[in-house]
Every structure is written in C-alpha cells, then in structure tokens.
C-alpha positions in Angstrom: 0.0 0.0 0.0 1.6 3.5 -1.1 2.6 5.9 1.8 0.6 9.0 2.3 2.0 11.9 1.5 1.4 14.9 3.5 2.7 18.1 4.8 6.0 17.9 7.5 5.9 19.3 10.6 10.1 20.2 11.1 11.2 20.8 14.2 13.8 23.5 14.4 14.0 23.7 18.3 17.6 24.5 18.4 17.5 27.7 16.4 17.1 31.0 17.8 13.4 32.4 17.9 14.4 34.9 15.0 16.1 32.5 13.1 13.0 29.8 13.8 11.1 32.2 12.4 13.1 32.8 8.7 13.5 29.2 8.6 9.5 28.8 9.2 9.4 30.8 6.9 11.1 29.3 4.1 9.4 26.2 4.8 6.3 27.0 4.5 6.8 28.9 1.2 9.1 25.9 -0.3 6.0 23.3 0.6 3.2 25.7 -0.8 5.5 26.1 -4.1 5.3 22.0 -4.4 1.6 22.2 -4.3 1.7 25.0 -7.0 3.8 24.3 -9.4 4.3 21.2 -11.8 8.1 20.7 -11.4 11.3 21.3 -9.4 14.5 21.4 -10.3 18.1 22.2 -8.9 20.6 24.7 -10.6 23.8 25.8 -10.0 25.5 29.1 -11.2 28.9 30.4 -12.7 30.4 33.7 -11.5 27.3 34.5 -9.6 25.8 38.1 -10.7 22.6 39.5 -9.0 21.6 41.8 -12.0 21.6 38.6 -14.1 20.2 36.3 -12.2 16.7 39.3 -12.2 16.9 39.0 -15.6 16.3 35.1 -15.6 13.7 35.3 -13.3 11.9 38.3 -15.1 12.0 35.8 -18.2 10.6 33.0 -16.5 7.7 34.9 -15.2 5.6 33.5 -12.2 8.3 30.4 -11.5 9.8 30.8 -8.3 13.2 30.4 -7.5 14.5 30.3 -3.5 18.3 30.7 -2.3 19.4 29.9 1.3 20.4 27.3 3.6 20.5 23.8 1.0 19.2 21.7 4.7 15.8 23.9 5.3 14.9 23.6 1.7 15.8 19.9 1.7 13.9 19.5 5.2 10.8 21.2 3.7 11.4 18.6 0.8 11.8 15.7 3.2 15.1 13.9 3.1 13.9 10.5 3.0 11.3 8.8 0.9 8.9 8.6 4.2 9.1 12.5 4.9 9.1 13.3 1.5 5.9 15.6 0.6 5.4 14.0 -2.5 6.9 10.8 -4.6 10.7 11.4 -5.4 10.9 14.6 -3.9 13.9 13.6 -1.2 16.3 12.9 -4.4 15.3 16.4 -5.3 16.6 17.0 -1.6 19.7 15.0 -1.6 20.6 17.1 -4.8 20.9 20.2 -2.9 24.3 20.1 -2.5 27.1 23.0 -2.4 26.7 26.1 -4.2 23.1 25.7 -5.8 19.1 27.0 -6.0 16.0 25.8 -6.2 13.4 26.0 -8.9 9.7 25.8 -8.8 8.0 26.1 -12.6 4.8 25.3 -14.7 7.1 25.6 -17.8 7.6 22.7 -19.9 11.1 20.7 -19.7 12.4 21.9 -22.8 11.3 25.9 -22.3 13.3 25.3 -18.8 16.5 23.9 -20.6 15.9 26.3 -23.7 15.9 29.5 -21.3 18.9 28.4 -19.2 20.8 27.3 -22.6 20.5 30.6 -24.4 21.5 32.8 -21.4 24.9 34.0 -20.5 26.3 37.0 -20.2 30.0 38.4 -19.6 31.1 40.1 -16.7 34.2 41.0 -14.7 36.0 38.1 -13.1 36.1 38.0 -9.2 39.0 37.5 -7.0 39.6 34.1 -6.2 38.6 32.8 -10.1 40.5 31.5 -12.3 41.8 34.2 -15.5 40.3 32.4 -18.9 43.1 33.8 -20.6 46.7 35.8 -20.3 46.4 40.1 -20.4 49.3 41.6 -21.1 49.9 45.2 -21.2 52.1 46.9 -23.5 54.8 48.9 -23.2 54.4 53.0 -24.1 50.8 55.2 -23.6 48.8 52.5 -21.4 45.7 52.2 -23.2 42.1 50.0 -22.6 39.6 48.2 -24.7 39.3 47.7 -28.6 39.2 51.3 -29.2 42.7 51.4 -27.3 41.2 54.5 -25.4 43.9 56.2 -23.1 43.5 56.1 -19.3 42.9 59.9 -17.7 45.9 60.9 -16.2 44.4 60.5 -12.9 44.4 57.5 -12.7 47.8 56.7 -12.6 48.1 56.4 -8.6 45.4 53.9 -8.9 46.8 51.7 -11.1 50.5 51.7 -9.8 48.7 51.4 -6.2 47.3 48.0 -7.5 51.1 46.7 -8.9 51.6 48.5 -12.4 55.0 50.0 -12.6 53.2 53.4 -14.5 54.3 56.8 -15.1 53.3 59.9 -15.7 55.1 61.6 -18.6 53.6 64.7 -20.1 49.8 64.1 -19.2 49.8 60.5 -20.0 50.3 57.3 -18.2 53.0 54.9 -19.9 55.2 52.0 -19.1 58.4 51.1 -19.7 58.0 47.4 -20.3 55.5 44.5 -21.1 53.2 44.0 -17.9 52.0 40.8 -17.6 48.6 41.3 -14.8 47.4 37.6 -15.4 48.6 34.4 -16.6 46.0 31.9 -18.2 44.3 29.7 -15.4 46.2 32.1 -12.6 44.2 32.4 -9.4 43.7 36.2 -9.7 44.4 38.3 -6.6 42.0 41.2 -5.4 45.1 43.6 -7.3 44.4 41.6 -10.4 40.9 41.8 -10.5 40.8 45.1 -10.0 43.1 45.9 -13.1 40.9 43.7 -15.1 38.2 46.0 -14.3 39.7 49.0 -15.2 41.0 47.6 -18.5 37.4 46.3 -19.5 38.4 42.6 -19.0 35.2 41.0 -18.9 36.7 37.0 -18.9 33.8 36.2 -16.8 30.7 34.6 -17.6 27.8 34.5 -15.9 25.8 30.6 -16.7 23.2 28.9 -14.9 23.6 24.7 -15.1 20.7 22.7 -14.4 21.5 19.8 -12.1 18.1 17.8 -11.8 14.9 17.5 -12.5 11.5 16.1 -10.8 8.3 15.8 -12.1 5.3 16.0 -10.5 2.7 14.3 -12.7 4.5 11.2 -12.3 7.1 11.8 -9.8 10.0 11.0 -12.0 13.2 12.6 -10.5 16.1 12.9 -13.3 20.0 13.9 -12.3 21.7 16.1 -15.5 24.7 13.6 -15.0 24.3 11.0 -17.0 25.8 8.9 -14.3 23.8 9.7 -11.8 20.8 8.9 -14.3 21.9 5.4 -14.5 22.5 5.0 -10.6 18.7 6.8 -10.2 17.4 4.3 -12.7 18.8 1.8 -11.5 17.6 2.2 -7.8 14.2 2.6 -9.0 14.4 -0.7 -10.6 15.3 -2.1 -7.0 12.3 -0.6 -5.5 9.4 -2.0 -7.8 10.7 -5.3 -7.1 
C-alpha cells in the first residue's frame, strides 16, 4: 500500500526564535510552491551576478526560484522517501548540495533547458577565479579596450597602487616594459581583478547549469549527470521489485 503523502511538521528547536522564524518561513513557502507548481528542479550558477540572475527570473515569469540554507529547503522537501511531501521529492533533496538553487515552474522541460541554454552574459571576473586567458599590457601610452582609449591621467596612482610599474610623462600614463597582470588559469588576486576592471576585462561569464529534475505528474526525478541517471534508474528498478 503507497505511503501517504502529507505536509512535514520540522522541528527546528535549536534555532534562535528569529532564526526559527526565517526558517519557518522558508518552509512553508518551499511546501506551498510543491503544491503550485508542476516541477522542481536544482541549478547551480557560474560567477554569480545579482543583476543577471533578475533578468532570468523576469524571463521566466511566475516560476519561483528560493536561495538559502541547502538543509531547510531539503527538510521542507523531506530527506527520505517517508518524509518526502510528494513521490521522489527527497532525491530532489539530496541534490541540494554546495553552491546551488532551487526552482519551482509550470514551464515545460524543454522551455526550462531552452531559457537556461540561451542565457549567458559576460562580466568582470572576481578575485579568487580563475583568468580564462593571459592580459598583457604593453609597453608605451597605457591604453584600454578595442578602441585602445587612453587612461585619464588621474588615474595613474590607482593603477600603480594596484602593482603597475606606470608613469606619468607629459599628461599620459605609460610604461616602460611588457606588464603581464594575469597568466592563463592564474588564481587572480584582489590587485588583479581590480586591473581587469579598469582595463574592461570582462573573462567572466555568468551561466546557470541545471543539475536535476522532478516531475510531479508522475514523480520522475532525473539527475543532469548522466551517471547519476543510470544509478537513479537503476535504484528505482530495486524498488518496484
């Protein structure tokens, strides 16, 4: 005889009574979204960008998308097939691992992977990230962009501030010799990002990665590794038997 599903009651005892309450909070609004929506799935996201990240949500209209703490989303989820609010739901859970969000949608499978497929967008790169390629600056009038527009003399405390050995000769900002500010695949330093700023780097690109799927209809729960898919299918298999 199937197991009933119905809603959990968490206990959060050992939180703080303002933390309870966000945490209340968030569960509550994660189990209504089960009941509203036709699927779930988890994401992750490269170089991590606020503005873009509105934009994906403004183009996926009345889906709902939740951030936070990965173990009071899984929780409202339920973590194991007998707390789980609906069939499948806990690998849904169990997915919520590391850096990664949660998506609640009406939208068709394909529309989901179409949207997420077709938008990127470049930014600056972030201390800490890798550099996608080398920048090298050369030597003479220091210069920025494709249009090889010249940095306001101003700026030259800046930029030797942040490591570059500039001067200031007659209004404009030169240097002797080739200036190397990242190698490929170097681990850039705050300096380093900053100067990739001001030279209109943008090696950075914003991408969101779906990392699996359920299904409400008929509870089907699908990892984007196709590994993983074979282990999921595989366990499935087991339990019918």
């Amino acid at each position: 005889m199937p197991k009933a599903k119905r809603s959990q009651v968490v206990s959060l005892t050992k939180t703080k009574s303002k933390g309870k309450a966000g945490r209340r909070e968030v569960i509550d609004k994660v189990s209504d979204a089960v009941k509203t929506y036709d699927s779930a799935w988890v994401f992750s996201v490269d170089n991590m960008r606020n503005q873009y990240l509105k934009q994906v949500r403004s183009k996926m209209g009345t889906s709902r998308f939740f951030f936070g703490s990965n173990k009071v989303m899984a929780k409202a989820l339920g973590n194991t097939p007998e707390e789980e609010l609906k069939d499948n739901l806990h690998k849904i859970a169990q997915a919520l691992v590391g850096d990664v969000g949660l998506l609640f949608t009406n939208l068709s499978s394909e529309d989901v992977v179409r949207e997420f497929e077709e938008f990127e967008a470049s930014s600056y790169p972030r201390s800490g990230t890798r550099a996608e390629y080398r920048v090298a600056i050369a030597p003479g009038e220091v210069v920025r962009g494709f249009t090889k527009e010249p940095f306001p003399s101003n700026m030259e405390p800046a930029l030797r501030k942040l490591g570059m050995p500039t001067l200031l000769k007659q209004g404009k900002i030169v240097l002797d010799n080739e200036y190397v500010i990242c190698e490929e695949n170097d681990t850039l330093t705050p300096d380093q990002a900053h100067l990739l700023k001001h030279f209109w780097e943008k090696m950075a690109t914003f991408k969101i990665k779906l990392v699996a799927h359920w299904n409400k209809a008929d509870g089907k729960f699908v990892s984007m590794n196709p590994t993983e898919d074979k282990e999921a299918e595989s366990g499935s298999d087991s339990d019918m038997e």
